[in-house]
Backbone bond lengths (Angstrom), bond angles and torsions (degrees), N, CA, C in turn:
res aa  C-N    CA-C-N  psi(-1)  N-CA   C-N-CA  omega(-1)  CA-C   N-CA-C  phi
1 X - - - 1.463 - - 1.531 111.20 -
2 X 1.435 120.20 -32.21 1.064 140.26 -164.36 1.975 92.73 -70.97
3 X 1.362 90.01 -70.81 1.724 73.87 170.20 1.006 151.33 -78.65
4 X 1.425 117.78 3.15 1.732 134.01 152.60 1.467 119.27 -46.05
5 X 1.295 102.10 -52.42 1.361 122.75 -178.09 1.594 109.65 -57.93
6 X 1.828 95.32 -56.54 1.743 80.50 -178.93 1.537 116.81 -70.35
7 X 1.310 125.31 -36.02 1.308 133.17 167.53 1.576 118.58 -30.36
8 X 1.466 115.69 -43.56 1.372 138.36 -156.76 1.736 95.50 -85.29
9 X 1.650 108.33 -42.20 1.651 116.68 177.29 1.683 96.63 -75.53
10 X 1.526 135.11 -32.04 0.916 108.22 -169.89 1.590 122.73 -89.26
11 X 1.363 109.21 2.99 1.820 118.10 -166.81 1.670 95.57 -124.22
12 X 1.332 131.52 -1.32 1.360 144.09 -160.24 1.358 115.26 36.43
13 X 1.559 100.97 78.47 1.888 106.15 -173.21 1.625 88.26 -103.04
14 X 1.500 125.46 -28.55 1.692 112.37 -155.06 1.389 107.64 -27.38
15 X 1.369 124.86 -56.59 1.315 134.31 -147.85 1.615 99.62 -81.10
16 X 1.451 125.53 -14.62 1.666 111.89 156.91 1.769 125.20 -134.16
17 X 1.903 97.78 47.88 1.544 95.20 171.13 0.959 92.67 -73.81
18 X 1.370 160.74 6.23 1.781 107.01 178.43 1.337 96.23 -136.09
19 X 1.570 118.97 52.56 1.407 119.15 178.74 1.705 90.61 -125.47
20 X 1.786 122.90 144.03 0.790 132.61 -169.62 1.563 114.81 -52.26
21 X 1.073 159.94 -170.17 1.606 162.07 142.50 1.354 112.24 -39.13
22 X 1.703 99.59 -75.32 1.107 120.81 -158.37 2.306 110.46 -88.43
23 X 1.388 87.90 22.74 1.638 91.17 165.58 1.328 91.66 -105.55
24 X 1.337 140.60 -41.08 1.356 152.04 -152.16 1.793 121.22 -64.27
25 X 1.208 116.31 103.18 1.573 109.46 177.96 1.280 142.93 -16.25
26 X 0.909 149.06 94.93 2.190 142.10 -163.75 1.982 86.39 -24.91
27 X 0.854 112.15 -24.55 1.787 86.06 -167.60 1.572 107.95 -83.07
28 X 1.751 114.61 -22.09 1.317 107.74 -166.27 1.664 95.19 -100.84
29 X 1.924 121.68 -15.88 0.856 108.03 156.91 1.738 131.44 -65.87
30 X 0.942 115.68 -9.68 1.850 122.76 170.24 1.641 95.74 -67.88
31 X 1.607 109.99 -55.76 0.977 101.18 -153.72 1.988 109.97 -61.74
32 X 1.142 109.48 -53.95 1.374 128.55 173.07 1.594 97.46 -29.74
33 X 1.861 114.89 -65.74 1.439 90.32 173.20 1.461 136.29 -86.19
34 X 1.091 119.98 36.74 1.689 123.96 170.33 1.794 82.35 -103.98
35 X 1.288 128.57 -41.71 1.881 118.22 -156.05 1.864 74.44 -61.03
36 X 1.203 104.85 -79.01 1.873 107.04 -172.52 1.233 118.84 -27.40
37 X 1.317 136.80 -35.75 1.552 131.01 169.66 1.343 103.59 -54.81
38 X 1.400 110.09 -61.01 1.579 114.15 -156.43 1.762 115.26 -93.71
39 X 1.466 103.06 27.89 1.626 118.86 166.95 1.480 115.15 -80.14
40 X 1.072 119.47 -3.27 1.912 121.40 139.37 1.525 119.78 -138.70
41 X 1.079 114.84 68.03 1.456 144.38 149.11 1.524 89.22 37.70
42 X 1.392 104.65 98.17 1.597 111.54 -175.34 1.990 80.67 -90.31
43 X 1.502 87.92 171.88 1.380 102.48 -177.63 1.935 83.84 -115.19
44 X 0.965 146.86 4.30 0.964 163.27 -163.48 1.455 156.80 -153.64
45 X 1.055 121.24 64.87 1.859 110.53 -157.57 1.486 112.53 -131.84
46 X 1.529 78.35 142.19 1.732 100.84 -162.90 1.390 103.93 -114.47
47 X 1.777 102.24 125.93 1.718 119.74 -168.58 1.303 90.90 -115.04
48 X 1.084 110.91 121.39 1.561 136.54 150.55 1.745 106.88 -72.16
49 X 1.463 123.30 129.96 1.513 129.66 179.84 1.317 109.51 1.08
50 X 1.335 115.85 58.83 1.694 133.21 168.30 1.988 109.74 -38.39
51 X 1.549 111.01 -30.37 1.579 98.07 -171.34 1.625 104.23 -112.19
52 X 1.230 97.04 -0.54 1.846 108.90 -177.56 1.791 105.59 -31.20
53 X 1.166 107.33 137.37 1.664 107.42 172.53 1.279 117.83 72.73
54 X 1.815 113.15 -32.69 1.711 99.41 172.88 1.569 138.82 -74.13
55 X 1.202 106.42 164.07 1.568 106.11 171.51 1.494 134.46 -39.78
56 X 1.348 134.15 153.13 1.869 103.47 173.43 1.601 116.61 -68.65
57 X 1.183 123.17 -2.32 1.899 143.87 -174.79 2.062 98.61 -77.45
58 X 2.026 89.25 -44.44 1.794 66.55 -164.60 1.080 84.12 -112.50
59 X 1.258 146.29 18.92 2.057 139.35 144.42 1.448 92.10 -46.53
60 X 1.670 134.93 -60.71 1.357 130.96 -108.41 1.796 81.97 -97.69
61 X 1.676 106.03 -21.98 1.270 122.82 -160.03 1.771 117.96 -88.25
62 X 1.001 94.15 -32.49 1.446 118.63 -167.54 2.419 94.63 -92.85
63 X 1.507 86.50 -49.05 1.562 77.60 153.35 1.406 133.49 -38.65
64 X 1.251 112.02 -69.35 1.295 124.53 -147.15 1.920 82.73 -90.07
65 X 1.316 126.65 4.50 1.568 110.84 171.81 1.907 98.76 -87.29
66 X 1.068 99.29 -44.35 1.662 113.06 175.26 1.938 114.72 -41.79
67 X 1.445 86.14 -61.84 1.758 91.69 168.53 1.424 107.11 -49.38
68 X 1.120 132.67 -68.62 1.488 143.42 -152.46 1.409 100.13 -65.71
69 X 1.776 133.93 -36.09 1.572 132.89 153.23 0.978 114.71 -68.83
70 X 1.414 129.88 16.10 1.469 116.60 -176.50 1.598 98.83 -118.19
71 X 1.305 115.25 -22.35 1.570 117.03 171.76 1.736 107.76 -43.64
72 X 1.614 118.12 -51.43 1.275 134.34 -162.75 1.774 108.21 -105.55
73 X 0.927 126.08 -30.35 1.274 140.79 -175.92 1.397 119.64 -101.12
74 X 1.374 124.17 161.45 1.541 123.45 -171.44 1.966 76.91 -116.68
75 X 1.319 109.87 127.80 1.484 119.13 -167.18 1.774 103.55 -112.77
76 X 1.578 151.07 106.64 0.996 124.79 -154.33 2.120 87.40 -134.07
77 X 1.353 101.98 113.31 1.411 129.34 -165.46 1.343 112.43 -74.08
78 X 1.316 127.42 80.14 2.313 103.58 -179.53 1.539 94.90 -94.22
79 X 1.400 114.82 124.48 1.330 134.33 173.05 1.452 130.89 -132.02
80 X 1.139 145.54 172.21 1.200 144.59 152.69 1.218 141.39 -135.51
81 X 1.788 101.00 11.03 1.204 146.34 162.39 1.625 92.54 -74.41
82 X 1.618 117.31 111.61 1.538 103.28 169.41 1.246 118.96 -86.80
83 X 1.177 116.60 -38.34 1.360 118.37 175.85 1.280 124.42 -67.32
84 X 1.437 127.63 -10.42 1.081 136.94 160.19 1.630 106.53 -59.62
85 X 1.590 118.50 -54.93 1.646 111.79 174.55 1.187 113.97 -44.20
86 X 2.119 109.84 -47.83 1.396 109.99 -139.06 2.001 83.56 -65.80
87 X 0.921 137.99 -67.24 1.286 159.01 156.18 1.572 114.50 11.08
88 X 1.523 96.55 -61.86 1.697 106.21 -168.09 1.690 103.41 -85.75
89 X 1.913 114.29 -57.46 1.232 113.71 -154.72 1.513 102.97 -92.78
90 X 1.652 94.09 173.06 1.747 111.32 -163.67 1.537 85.58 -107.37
91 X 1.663 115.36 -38.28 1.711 103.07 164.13 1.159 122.16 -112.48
92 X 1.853 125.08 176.45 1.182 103.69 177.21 1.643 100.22 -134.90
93 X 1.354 129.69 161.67 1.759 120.36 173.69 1.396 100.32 -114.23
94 X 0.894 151.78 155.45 1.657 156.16 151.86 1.468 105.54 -107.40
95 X 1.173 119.89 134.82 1.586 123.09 -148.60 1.858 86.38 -144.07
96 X 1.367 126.28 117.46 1.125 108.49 -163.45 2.248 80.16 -155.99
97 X 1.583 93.51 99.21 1.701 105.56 162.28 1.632 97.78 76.15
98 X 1.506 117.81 15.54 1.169 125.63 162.41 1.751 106.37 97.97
99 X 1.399 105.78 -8.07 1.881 125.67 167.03 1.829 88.19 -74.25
100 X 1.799 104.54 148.13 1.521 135.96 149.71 1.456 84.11 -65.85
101 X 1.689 114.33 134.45 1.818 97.29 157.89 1.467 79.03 -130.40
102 X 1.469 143.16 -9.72 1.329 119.02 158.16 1.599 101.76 -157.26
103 X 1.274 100.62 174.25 1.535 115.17 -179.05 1.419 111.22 -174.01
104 X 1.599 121.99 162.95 0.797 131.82 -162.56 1.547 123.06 130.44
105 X 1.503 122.28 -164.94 1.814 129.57 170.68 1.990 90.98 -80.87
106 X 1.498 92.63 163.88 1.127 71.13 156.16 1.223 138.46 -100.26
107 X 1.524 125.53 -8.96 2.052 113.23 146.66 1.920 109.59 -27.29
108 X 1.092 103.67 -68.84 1.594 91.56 -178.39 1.300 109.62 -57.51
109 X 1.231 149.87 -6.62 1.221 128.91 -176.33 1.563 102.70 -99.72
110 X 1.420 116.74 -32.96 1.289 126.96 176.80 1.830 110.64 -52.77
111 X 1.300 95.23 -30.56 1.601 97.42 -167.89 1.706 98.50 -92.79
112 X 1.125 110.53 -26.53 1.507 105.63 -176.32 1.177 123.07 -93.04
113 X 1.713 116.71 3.42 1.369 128.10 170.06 1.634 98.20 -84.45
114 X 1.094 149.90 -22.39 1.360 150.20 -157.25 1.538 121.24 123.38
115 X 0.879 134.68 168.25 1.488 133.33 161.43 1.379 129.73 -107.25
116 X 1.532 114.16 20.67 1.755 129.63 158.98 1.475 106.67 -64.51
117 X 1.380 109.58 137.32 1.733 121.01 178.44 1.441 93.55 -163.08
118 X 1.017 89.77 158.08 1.767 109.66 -173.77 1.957 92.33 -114.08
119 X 1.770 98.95 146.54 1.064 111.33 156.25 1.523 117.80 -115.56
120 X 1.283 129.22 141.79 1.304 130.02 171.38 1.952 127.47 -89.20
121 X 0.537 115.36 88.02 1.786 123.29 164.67 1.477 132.73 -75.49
122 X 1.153 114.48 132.33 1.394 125.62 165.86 1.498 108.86 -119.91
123 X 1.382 116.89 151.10 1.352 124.43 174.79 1.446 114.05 -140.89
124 X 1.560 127.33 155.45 1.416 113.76 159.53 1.571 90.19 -135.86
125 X 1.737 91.68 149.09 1.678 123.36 -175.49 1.740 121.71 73.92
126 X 1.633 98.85 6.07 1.543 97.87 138.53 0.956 137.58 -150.45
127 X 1.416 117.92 -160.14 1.690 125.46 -140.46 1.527 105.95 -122.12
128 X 1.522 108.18 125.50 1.401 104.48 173.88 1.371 128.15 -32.52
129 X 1.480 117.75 -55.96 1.189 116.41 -173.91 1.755 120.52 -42.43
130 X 1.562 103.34 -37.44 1.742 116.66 178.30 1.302 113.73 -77.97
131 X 1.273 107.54 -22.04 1.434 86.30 172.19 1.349 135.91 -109.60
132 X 1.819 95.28 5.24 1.908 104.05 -178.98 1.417 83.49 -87.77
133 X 1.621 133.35 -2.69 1.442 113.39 -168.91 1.727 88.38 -94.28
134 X 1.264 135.49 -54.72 1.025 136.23 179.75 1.035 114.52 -61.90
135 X 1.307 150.44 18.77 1.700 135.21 -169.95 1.376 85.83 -156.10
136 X 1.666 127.14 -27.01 1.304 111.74 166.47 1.481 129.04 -51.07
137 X 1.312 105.62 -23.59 1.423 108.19 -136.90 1.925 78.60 -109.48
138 X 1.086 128.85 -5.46 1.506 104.51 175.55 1.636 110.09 -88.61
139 X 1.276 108.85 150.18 1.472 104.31 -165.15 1.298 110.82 -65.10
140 X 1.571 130.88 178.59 1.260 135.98 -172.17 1.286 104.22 65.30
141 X 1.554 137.77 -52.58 1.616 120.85 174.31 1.486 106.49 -55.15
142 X 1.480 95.54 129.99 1.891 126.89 -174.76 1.739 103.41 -87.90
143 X 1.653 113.88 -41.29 1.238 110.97 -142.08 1.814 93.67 -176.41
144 X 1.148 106.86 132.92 1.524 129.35 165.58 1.341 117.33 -104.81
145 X 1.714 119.60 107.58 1.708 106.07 169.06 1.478 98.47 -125.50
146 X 1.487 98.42 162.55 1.502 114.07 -164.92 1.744 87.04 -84.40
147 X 1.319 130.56 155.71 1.445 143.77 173.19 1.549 104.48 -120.61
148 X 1.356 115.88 8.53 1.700 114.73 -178.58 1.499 114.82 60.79
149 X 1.281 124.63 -84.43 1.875 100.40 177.19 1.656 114.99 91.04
150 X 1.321 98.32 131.49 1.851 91.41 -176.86 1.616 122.71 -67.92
151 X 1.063 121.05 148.13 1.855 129.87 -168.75 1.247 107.11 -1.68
152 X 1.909 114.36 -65.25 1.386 111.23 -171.44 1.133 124.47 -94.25
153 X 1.638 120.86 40.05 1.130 109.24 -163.86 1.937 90.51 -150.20
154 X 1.497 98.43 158.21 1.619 96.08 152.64 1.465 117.51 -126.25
155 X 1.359 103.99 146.47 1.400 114.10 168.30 1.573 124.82 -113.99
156 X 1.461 112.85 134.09 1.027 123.43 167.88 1.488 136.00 -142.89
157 X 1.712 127.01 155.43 1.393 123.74 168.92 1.386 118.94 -87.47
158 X 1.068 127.01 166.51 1.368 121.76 167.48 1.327 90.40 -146.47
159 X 1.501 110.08 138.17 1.859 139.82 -167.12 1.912 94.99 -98.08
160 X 0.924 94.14 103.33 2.037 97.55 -173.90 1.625 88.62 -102.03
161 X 1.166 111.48 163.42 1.720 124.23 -168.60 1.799 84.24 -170.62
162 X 1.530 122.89 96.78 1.195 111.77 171.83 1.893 101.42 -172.63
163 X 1.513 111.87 136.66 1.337 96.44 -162.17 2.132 94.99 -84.68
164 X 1.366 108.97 4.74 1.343 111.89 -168.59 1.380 104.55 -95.05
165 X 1.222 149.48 150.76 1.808 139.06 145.49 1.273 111.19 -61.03
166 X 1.814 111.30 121.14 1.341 117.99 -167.39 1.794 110.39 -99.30
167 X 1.456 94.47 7.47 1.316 92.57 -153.33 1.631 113.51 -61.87
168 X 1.319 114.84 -22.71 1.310 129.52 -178.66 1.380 118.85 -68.59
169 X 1.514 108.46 -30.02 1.465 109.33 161.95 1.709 114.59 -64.97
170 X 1.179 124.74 -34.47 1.932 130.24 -140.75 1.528 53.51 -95.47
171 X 1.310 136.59 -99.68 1.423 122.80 -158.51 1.392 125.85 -9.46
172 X 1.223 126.00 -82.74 1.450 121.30 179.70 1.642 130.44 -44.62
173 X 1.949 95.96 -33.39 1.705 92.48 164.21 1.382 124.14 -62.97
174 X 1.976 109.95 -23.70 1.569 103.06 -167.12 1.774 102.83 -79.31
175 X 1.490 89.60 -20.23 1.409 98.71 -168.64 1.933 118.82 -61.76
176 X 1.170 91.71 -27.19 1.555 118.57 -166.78 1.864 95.61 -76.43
177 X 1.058 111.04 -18.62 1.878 115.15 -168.68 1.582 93.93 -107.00
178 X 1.213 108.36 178.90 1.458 140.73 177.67 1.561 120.34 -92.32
179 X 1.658 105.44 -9.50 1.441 99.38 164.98 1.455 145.82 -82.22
180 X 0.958 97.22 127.94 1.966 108.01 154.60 0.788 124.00 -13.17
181 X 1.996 128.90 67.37 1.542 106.58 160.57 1.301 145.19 -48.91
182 X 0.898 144.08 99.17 1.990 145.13 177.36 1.662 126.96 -57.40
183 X 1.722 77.61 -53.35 1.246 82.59 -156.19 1.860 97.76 -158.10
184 X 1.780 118.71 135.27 0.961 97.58 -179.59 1.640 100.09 -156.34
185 X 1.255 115.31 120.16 1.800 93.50 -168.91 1.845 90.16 -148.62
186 X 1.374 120.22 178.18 1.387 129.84 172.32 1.568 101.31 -120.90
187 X 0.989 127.58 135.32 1.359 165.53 -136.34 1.978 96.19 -99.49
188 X 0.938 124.33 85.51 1.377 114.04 -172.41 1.622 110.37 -89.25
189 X 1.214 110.30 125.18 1.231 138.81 159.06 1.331 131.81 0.63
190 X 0.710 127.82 26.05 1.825 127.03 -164.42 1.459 113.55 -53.42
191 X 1.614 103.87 140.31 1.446 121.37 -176.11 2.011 114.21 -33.75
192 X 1.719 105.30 -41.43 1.332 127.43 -153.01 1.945 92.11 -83.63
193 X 1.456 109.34 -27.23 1.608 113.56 165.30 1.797 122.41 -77.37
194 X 0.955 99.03 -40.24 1.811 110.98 166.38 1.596 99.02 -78.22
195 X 0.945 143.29 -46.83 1.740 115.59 178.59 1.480 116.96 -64.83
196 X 1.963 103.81 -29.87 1.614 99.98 178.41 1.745 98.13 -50.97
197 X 1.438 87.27 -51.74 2.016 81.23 -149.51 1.831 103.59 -67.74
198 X 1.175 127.35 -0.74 1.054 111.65 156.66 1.608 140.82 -100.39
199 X 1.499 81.12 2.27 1.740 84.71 -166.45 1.514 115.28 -97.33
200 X 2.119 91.92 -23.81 1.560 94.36 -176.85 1.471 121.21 -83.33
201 X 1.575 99.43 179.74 1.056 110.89 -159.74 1.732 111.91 -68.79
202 X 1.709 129.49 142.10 1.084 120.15 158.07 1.395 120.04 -71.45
C-alpha cells in the first residue's frame, strides 16, 4: 500500500485511485501504466511512445513524470517523436536499418552530424546583389540565398560550413555598410535535422 501511494504521488494519480481504468483519460491512462511498470522498482524501464495520442497539457505532463524517474532510474525512450527525445533525454541513439549511425548528448551529435548551419538575415536599404558580394566573400560562407522578405525589407540565408563561429566576421562587414540591420540569428540544429543527415541515403 505503502508503494501505491508513493507511486500515485509520483505520476499524479491521488486525485483518480478509486476511479475505474477504463473511465480514465489516455493521459491518466499512461500515467497508471508507468505507476504499474515501476510497482517493483525496476532498475530499468523501457517506454515505448510514452506521449503518443496525448494532448500538448499531458505531453508537457507526462514529460516532466519521465524526468523525475530518470533522477533514480535508468529511463530507456523508443520514439519517433524527435522532439519529444530532444526534450526528455540526457542521451540520444539513432538507430537507422538496424545500424547505430549516431549516439551520444546532443552537443556530440550536433558536432558529429557536420558543422554546416545556416544564418538568417534581414536588412533594410539593401540590395541582394551587395550583399551576397559582401557576405560572400567572408570565409566559411558556402552560399547566399535570397529568403524574399516583406516590401521594405530584404531577406536572406547564408549556408556557413565552418568548425569556428563566423558570426563576428558577417558582423563587422554589415557593420562597415549603411545597412539596416533587422534581423540576425543562427539557425539551431534540431534533433529531426541531425537524424535527416544521418539516416539518409548516400
Amino acid at each position: 500500500l505503502t508503494r501505491i501511494r508513493e507511486l500515485a504521488d509520483i505520476c499524479g494519480l491521488r486525485g483518480v485511485m478509486h476511479q475505474p481504468i477504463d473511465e480514465l483519460s489516455k493521459g491518466y491512462k499512461q500515467r497508471v501504466g508507468l505507476a504499474h511498470a515501476m510497482m517493483s522498482d525496476p532498475e530499468i524501464l523501457v517506454l515505448d511512445e510514452p506521449t503518443s495520442g496525448l494532448d500538448p497539457n499531458q505531453i508537457v505532463e507526462i514529460r516532466e513524470i519521465i524526468k523525475h524517474i530518470g533522477k533514480e532510474k535508468t529511463v530507456i525512450l523508443s520514439t519517433h517523436i524527435l522532439n519529444e527525445a530532444e526534450a526528455t533525454c540526457d542521451r540520444v541513439l539513432i538507430i537507422n536499418r538496424g545500424d547505430i549511425v549516431g549516439q551520444g548528448t546532443m552537443d556530440n551529435l550536433k558536432q558529429s552530424a557536420g558543422s554546416d548551419y545556416r544564418i538568417h538575415l534581414s536588412f533594410q536599404g539593401a540590395h541582394f546583389a551587395q550583399v551576397e558580394k559582401e557576405l560572400g566573400a567572408v570565409e566559411g560562407v558556402m552560399q547566399v540565398l535570397p529568403d524574399g522578405g516583406e516590401e521594405a525589407s530584404l531577406g536572406l540565408t547564408l549556408i556557413c560550413k565552418s568548425p569556428n563561429d563566423i558570426r563576428s566576421k558577417i558582423y563587422q562587414r554589415i557593420k562597415a555598410t549603411d545597412w539596416v540591420l533587422l534581423e540576425f540569428h543562427q539557425e539551431t540544429k534540431s534533433l529531426e535535422n541531425i537524424f535527416r543527415e544521418l539516416t539518409k541515403e548516400n
